[in-house]
N, C-alpha and C positions, 0 to 999 in steps of 0.2 A: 438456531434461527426459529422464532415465531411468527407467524402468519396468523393475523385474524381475518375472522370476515363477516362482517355487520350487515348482517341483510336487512336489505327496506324493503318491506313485503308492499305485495301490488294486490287491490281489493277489487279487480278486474274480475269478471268470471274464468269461474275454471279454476278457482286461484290454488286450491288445493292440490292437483293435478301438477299446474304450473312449478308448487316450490318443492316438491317432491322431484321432479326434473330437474331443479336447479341445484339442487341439495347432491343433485348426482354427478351434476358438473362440476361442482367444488370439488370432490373427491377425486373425479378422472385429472382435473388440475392439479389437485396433490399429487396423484401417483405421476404426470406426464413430468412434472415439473422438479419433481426430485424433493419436495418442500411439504414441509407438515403443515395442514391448513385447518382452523377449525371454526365454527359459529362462534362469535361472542354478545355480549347483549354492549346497552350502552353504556352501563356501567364500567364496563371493563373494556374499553378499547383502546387506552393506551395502556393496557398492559403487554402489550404485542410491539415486536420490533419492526414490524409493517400491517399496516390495515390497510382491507382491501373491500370498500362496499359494493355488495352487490345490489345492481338496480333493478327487481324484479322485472318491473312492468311499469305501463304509462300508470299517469296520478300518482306519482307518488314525490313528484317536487316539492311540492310546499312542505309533506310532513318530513322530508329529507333538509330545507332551507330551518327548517324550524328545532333541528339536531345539530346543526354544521356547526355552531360554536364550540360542539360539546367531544367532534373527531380530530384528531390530530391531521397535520399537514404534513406534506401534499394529501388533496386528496383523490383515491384511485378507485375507479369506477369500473368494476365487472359486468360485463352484460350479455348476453342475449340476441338474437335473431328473432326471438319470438315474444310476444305480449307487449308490443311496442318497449324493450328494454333498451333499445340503440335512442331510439326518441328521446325520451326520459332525461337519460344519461346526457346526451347532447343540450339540453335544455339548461339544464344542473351546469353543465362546463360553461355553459355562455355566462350564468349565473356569477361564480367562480372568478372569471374572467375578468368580466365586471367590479369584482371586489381586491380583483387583485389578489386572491388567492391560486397557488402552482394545484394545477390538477390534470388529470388524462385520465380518456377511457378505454380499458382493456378489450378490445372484443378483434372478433377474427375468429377464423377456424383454433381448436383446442389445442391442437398442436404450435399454434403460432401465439397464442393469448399464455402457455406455459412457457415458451421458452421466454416472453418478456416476463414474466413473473420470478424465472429464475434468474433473470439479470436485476432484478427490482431488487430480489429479496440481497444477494451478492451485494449490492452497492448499500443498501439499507444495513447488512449485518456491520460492513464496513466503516461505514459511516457511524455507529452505535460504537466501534471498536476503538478507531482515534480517538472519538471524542472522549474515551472512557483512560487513556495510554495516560504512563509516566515514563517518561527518559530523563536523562539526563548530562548534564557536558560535564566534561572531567577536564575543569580548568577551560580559562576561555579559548577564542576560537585562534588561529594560528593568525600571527603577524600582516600575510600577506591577505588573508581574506577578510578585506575591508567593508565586503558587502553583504556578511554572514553572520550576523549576530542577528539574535530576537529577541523584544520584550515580555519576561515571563507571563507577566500579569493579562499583556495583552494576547496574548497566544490562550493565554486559558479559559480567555472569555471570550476569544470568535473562533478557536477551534477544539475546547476541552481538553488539550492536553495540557498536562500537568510538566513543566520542566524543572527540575530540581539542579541546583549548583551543588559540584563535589569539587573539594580543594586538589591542586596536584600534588599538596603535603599527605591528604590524607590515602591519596594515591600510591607515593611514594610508603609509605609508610605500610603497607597492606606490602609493597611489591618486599620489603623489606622482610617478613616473616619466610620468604623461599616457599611457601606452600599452595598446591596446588591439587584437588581431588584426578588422580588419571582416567581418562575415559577411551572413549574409543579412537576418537581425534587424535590426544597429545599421542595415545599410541601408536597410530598409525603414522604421525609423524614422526616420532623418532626413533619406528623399524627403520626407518631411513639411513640411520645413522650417518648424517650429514650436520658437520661441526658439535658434538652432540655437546659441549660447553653451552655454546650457544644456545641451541635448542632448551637447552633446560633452564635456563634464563628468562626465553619468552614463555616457555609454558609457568613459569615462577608467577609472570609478567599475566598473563592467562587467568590464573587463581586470582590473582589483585583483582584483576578486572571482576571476574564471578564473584566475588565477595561483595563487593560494590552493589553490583545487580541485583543480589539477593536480599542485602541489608536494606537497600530502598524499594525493593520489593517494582525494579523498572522493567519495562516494554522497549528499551532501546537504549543505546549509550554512545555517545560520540567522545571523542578522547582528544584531549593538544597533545599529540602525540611523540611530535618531534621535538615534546621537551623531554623522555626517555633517551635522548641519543647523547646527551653531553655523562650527566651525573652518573644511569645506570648503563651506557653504551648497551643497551638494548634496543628491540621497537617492540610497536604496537600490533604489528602484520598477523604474527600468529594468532595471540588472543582475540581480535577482530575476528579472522578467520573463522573460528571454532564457537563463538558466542553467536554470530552471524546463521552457521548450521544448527546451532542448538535452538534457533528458532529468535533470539534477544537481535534484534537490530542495534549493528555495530557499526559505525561510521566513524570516520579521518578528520585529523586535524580541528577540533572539535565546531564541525562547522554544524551547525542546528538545522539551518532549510534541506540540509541534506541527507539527515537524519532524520526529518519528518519525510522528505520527500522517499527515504526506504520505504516507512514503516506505509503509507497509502499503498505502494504501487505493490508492494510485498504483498498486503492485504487483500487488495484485489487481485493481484495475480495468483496467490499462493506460491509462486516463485523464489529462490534466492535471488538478491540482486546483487551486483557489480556496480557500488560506488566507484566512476572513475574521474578521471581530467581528460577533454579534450588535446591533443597533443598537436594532430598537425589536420588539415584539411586538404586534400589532393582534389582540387578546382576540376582538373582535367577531368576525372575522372568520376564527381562524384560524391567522392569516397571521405570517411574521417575516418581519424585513427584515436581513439581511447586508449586509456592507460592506467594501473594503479599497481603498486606493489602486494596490495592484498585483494582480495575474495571469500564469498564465504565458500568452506571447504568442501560444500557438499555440490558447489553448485559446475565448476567442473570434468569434463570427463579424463581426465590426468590431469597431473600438476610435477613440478620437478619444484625443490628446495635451491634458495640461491639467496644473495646479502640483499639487503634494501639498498634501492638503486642511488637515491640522495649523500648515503651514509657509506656503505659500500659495511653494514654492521646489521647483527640479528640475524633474524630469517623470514624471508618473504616467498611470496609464490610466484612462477611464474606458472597459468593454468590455463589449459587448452578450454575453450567454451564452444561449445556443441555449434557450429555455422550453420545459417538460416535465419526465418526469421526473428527479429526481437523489436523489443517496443525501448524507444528512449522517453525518458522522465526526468521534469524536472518541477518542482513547485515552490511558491517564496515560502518564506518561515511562516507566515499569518495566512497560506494558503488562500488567498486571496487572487494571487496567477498563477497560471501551471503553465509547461511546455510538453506536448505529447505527439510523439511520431513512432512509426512503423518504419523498420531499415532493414537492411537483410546484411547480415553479419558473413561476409566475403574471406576472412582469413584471420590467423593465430600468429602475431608477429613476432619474432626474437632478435629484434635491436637491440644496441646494446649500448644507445641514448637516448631509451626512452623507460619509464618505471615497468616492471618484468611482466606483468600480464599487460599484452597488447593485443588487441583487437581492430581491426578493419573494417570500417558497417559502412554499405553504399545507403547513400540517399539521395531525395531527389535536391535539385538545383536551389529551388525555394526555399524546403526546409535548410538547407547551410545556411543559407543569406541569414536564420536566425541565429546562430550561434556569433556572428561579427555584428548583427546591427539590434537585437532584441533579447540576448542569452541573459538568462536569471542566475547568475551567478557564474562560478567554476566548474566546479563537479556536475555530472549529471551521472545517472541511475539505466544502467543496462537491464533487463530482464529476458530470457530467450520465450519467444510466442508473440505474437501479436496483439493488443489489450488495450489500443486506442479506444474502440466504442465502448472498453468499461470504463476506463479511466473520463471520456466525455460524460458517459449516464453519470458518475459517480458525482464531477462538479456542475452538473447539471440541478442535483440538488441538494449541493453542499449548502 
């Protein structure tokens, strides 16, 4: 992450004094903030993945109005308690306002001006990150989800991601070679030794997929997956699994909004997520209940080995997920709406009609009402921590 910061120097008296002081507050921002911060001129201000002007001192609007076409947007104003830099600044943002350009200005005690700089910069790397991703669906999206397709073309020009189509021949035809590199994962799975035929089918199943990934050189992959259950009586649980921990966002049924909707909240949480399906909703109480037969493997604290639940074929997980809080996510394909709430994750269920990792998460009365009369789809995206106020900064200035 880069951080620039374009001073607009103030020709007030004292001014020397003044930006030798200011010059020291950029620093203590750096170091409070965790964020490497440096001067740039104006030549170079979109070379940085956030710019941050600071506004020394009063006078200095007009020569700041008379640059503003030449900074990128938003634009974020650092300032001062002293040399009328709050003024200035407040001036400028009415300015802004006016033109209908997104701006705010940074100020408050150092301690409080860093930590918004460190959720600026978080959302800004973020935002630089999607926009820059390629995924891809491997084969289209499953039969039943009728509201899960997206427009490649238009997805890559209102959110830079690149979506590439991979055939389920050329799918099948990779699963077909039986090779696979072992890592720590397939090994750890199949100490297990639980159905080990099987096992060595999805980890076959595993390599297809890693090849894929690598060949398109992707950021993420969603798979029709339950077209493996007829031809190679396989699934797709484990290689999800383990692409998922290796950092590659891996999503079900090749549904897209859901697989964008990982790779955002991944991004900003640094989290593995839990693509699941809502399964049942307990009114009484509360409470919903989520479900999927995979996870990524790291993101568990056990898991036990068992068949996928649809198929009663392969190897899926059922995986205990640390109870407390977590954040639920959901966003369309052209991320254009999102769904984001805080739930606290009440229990680790083992039904034995519902897909093997199940989970329990209370929320409030409101928030359900959206899953029956507003829900953006099927699946929605578990994460353990709480990540609403990033996930709001983030489309705040998508």
């Amino acid at each position: 992450m880069s951080i620039g910061v374009y001073y607009v120097e103030s020709t007030n008296a004292d001014s020397v004094n003044i930006n030798i002081y200011n010059r020291e507050v950029v620093k203590r921002l750096s170091r409070l903030s965790g964020e490497a911060m440096e001067f740039t001129d104006l030549e170079h201000v979109n070379d940085y993945d956030l710019l941050l002007s600071f506004i020394a001192g009063g006078g200095v609007e007009g020569r700041f109005k008379a640059v503003l076409d030449q900074l990128p947007q938003p634009v974020f104003m650092l300032t001062t308690g002293l040399n009328n830099s709050l003024a200035a600044s407040m001036e400028i943002l009415s300015y802004l306002k006016q033109n209908d350009i997104p701006g705010e200005i940074i100020h408050g005690s150092e301690e409080k001006m860093a930590k918004r700089i460190a959720i600026l910069a978080k959302v800004f790397k973020t935002k630089k990150r999607i926009s820059s991703m390629r995924i891809a669906r491997v084969g289209e999206p499953s039969d039943w989800l009728i509201s899960s397709d997206v427009d490649a073309e238009r997805c890559k020009e209102l959110t830079g991601i690149e979506i590439i189509d991979v055939t389920m021949k050329e799918f099948f035809d990779e699963i077909a070679k039986k090779e696979y590199v072992p890592n720590m994962y397939t090994e750890m799975i199949k100490a297990r030794n639980w159905h080990p035929e099987d096992t060595e089918l999805c980890c076959q199943i595993y390599g297809a997929l890693r090849r894929i990934v690598d060949k398109y050189n992707l950021d993420g992959v969603t798979v029709r997956c339950f077209d493996l259950l007829g031809p190679i009586r396989g699934t797709g649980c484990l290689a999800l699994a383990i692409l998922n921990a290796e950092g590659i966002y891996a999503g079900c049924e090749g549904d897209t909004p859901s697989l964008i909707s990982m790779c955002v909240i991944g991004e900003l949480s640094g989290q593995p997520v839990f693509m699941a399906n809502p399964s049942r909703i307990l009114s009484d109480d509360n409470d919903i209940i989520f479900a999927h037969c995979t996870l990524p493997i790291n993101m568990p604290t056990s898991f036990e080995l068992m068949t996928h639940f649809e198929s009663g074929l392969g190897v899926a997980f059922r995986g205990h997920i640390q109870e407390g809080p977590v954040t639920l996510f959901k966003s369309s394909g052209l991320m254009e709406q999102y769904f984001v709430t805080a739930g606290e994750l009440k229990e680790n269920l083992k039904e034995t009609n519902l897909c093997r990792t199940q989970v329990k998460i209370h929320l409030d009365e409101e928030t359900l009402d959206y899953f029956l009369t507003e829900s953006i789809g099927n699946h929605h995206m578990i994460v353990n921590g709480d990540w609403v106020d990033l996930v709001d900064e983030f489309y705040k200035w998508f």
